[in-house]
Backbone as a chain_set.jsonl record, in Angstrom:
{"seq": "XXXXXXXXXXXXXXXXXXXXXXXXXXXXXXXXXXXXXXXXXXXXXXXXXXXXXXXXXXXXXXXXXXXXXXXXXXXXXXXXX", "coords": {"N": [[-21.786, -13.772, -24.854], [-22.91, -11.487, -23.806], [-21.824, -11.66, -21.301], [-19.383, -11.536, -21.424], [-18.87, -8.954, -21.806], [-19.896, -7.865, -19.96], [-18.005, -8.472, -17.972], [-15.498, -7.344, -18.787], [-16.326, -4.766, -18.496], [-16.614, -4.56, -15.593], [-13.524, -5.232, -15.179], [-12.576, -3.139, -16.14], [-13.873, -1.059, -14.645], [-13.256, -1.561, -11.958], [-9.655, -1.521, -12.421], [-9.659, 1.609, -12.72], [-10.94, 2.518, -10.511], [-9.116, 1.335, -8.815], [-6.84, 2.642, -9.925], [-7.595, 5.86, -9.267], [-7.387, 5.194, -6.297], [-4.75, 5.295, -5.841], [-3.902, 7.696, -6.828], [-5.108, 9.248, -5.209], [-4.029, 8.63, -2.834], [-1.022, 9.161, -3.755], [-1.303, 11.902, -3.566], [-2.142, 13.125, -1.603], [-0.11, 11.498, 0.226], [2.408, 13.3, -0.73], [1.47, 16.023, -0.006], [1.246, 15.731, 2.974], [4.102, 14.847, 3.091], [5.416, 17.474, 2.348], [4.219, 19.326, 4.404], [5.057, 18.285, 6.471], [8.321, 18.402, 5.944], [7.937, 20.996, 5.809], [7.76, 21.477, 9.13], [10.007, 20.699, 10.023], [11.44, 21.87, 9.172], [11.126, 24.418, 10.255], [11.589, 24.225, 13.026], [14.252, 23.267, 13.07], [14.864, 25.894, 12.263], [14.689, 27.269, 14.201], [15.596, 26.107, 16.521], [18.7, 26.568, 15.878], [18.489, 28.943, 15.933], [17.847, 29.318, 18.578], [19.979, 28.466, 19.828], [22.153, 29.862, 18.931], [23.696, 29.651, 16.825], [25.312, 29.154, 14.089], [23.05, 30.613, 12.108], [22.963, 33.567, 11.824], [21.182, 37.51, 12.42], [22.236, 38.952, 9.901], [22.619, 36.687, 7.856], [19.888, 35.853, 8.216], [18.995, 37.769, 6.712], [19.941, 38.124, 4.581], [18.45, 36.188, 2.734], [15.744, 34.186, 1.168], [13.795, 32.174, 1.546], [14.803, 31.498, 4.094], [14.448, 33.825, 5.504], [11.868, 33.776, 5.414], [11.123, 31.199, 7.185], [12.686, 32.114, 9.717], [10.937, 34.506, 10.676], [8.151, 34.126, 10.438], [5.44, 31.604, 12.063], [4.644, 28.038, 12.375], [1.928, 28.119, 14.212], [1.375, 30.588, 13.621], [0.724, 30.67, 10.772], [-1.413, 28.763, 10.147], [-3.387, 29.999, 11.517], [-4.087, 31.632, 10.007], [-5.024, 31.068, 8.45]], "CA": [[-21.273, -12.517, -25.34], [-22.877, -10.156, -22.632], [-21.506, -12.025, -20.246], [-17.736, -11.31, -22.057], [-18.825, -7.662, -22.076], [-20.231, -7.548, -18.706], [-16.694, -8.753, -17.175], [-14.45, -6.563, -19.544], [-16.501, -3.71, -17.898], [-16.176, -4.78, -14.265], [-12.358, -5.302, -14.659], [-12.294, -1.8, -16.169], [-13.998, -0.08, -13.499], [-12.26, -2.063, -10.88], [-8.51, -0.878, -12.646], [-10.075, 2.775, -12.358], [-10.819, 2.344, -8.915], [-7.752, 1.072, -8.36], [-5.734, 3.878, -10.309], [-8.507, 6.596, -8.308], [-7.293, 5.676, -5.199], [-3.312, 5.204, -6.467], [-3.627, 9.118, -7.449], [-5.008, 10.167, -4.432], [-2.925, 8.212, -1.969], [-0.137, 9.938, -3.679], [-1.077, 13.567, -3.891], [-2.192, 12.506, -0.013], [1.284, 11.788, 0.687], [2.952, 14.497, -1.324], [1.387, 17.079, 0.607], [1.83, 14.839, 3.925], [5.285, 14.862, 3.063], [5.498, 18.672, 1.957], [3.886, 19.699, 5.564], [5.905, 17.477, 7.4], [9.121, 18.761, 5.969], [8.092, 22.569, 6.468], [7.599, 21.407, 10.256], [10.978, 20.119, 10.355], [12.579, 23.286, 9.027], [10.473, 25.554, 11.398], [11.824, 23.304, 14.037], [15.344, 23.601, 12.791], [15.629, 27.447, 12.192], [14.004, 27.522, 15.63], [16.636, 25.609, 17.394], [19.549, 27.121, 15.323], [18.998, 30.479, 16.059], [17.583, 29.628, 20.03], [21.585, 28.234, 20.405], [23.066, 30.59, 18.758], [25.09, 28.644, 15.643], [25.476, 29.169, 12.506], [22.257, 31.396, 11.735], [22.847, 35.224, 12.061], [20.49, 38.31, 11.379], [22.63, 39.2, 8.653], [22.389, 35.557, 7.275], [18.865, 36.086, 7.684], [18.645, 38.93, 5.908], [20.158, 37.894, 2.924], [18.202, 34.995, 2.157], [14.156, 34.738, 1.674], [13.392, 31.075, 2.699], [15.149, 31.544, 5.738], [13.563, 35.004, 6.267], [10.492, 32.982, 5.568], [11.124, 30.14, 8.241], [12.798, 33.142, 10.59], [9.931, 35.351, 10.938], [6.824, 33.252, 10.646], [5.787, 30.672, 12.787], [3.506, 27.26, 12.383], [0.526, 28.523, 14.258], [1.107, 31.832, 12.667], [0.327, 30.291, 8.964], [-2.713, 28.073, 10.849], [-4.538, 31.044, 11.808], [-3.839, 32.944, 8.575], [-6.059, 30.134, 7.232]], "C": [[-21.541, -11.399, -24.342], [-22.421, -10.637, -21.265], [-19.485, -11.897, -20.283], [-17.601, -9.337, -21.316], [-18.928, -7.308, -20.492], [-18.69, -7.933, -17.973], [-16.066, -7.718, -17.575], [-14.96, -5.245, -18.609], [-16.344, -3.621, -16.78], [-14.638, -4.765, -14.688], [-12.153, -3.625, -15.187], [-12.522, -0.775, -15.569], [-13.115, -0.08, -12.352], [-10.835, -1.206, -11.056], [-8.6, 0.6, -12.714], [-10.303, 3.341, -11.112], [-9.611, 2.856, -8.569], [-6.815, 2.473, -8.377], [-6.217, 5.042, -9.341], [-7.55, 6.596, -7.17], [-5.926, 5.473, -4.897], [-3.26, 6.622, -6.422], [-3.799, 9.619, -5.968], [-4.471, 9.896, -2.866], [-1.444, 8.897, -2.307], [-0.202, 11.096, -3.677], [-1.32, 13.893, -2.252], [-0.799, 12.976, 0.929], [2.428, 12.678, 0.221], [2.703, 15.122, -0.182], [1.518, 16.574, 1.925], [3.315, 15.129, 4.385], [5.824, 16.588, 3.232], [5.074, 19.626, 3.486], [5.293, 19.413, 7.052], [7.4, 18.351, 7.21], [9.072, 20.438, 6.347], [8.073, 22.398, 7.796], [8.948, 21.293, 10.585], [11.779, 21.196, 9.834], [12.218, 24.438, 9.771], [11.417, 25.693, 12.243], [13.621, 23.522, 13.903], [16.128, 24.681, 12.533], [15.492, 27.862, 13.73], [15.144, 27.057, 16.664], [17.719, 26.458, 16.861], [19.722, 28.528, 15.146], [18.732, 31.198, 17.839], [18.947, 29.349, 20.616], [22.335, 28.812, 19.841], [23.797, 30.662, 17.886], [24.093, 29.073, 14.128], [23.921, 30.101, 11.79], [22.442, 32.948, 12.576], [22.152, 36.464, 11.671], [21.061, 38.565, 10.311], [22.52, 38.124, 7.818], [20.825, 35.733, 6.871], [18.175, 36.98, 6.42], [18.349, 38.885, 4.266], [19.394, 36.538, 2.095], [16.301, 34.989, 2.303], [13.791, 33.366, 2.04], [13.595, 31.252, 3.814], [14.685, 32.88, 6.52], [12.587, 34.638, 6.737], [10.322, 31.752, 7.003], [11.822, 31.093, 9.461], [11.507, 33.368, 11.241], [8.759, 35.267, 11.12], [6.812, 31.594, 11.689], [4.622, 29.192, 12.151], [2.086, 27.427, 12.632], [0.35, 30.036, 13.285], [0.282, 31.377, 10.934], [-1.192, 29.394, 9.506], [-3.734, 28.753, 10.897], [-4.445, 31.552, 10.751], [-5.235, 32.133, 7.816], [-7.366, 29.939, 7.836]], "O": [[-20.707, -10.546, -24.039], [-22.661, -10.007, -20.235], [-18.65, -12.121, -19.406], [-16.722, -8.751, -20.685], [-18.128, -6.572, -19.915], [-18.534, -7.072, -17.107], [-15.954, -6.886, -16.675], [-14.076, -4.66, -17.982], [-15.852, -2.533, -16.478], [-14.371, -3.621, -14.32], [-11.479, -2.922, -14.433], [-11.867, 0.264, -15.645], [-12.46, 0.838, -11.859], [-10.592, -0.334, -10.222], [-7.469, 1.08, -12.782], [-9.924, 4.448, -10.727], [-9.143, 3.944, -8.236], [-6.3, 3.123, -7.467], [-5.364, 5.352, -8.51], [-6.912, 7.615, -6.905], [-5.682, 5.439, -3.691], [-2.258, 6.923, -5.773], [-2.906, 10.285, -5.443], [-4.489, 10.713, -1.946], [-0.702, 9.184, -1.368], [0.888, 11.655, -3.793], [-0.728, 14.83, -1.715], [-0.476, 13.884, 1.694], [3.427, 12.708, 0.938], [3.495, 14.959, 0.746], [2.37, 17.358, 2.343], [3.714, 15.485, 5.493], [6.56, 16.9, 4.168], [5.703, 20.676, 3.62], [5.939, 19.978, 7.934], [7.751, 18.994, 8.199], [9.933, 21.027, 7.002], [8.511, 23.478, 8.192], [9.194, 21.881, 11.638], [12.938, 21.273, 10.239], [12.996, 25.383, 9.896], [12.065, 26.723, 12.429], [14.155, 24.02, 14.894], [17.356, 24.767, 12.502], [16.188, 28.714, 14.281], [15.467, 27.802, 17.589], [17.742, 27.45, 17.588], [20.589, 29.169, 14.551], [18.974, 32.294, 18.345], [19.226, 29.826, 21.716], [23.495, 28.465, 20.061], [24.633, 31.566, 17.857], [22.997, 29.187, 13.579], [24.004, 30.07, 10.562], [22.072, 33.24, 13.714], [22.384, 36.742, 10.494], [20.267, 38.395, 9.385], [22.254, 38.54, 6.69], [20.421, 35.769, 5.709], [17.261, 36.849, 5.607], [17.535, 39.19, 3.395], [19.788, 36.052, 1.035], [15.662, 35.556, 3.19], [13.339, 33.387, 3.185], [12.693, 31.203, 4.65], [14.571, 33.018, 7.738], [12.175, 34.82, 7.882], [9.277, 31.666, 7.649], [11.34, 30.677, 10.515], [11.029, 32.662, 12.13], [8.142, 36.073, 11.817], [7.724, 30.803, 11.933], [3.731, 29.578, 11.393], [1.183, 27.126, 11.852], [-0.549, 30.38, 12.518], [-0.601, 31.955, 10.3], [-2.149, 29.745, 8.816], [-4.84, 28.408, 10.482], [-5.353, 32.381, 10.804], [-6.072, 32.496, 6.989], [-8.247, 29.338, 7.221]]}, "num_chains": 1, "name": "protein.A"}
C-alpha cells in the first residue's frame, strides 16, 4: 500500500515537472518570438524608408506603430532599460 502511494506521488510530481517546464518553454518562446518579430519590423521600416518606397512622413504621421518603429530604434529601447 505505501509502496502504491509512494509511486502515485512520484508520477505526480514527475507530470508537474513536466507541465513546469511545458509552461515555461512556452512563455520562453512567446517572448522569443515577440522580440524577434519587433527586430524584423525595425529592420523593415528601416530599409523601407532608407530606399525610399512606399513609407512617407505623412504615412508616418498618421499611424502610431509605424511612428513607433519610425522614430525609435533597437538600441534606443536597450538602453532605456
Amino acid at each position: 500500500m505505501i509502496v502504491k502511494r509512494n509511486k502515485n506521488r512520484e508520477a505526480i510530481v514527475s507530470m508537474l515537472r513536466a507541465y513546469n517546464e511545458y509552461g515555461i518553454n512556452a512563455v520562453m518562446g512567446g517572448a522569443l518570438g515577440l522580440v524577434k518579430g519587433a527586430l524584423l519590423l525595425f529592420f523593415a521600416v528601416w530599409l523601407l524608408r532608407r530606399l525610399q518606397l512606399w513609407i512617407t512622413p505623412e504615412l508616418i504621421s498618421q499611424t502610431y506603430i509605424l511612428r513607433f518603429f519610425a522614430e525609435h530604434s533597437p538600441m534606443e529601447l536597450i538602453t532605456s532599460l
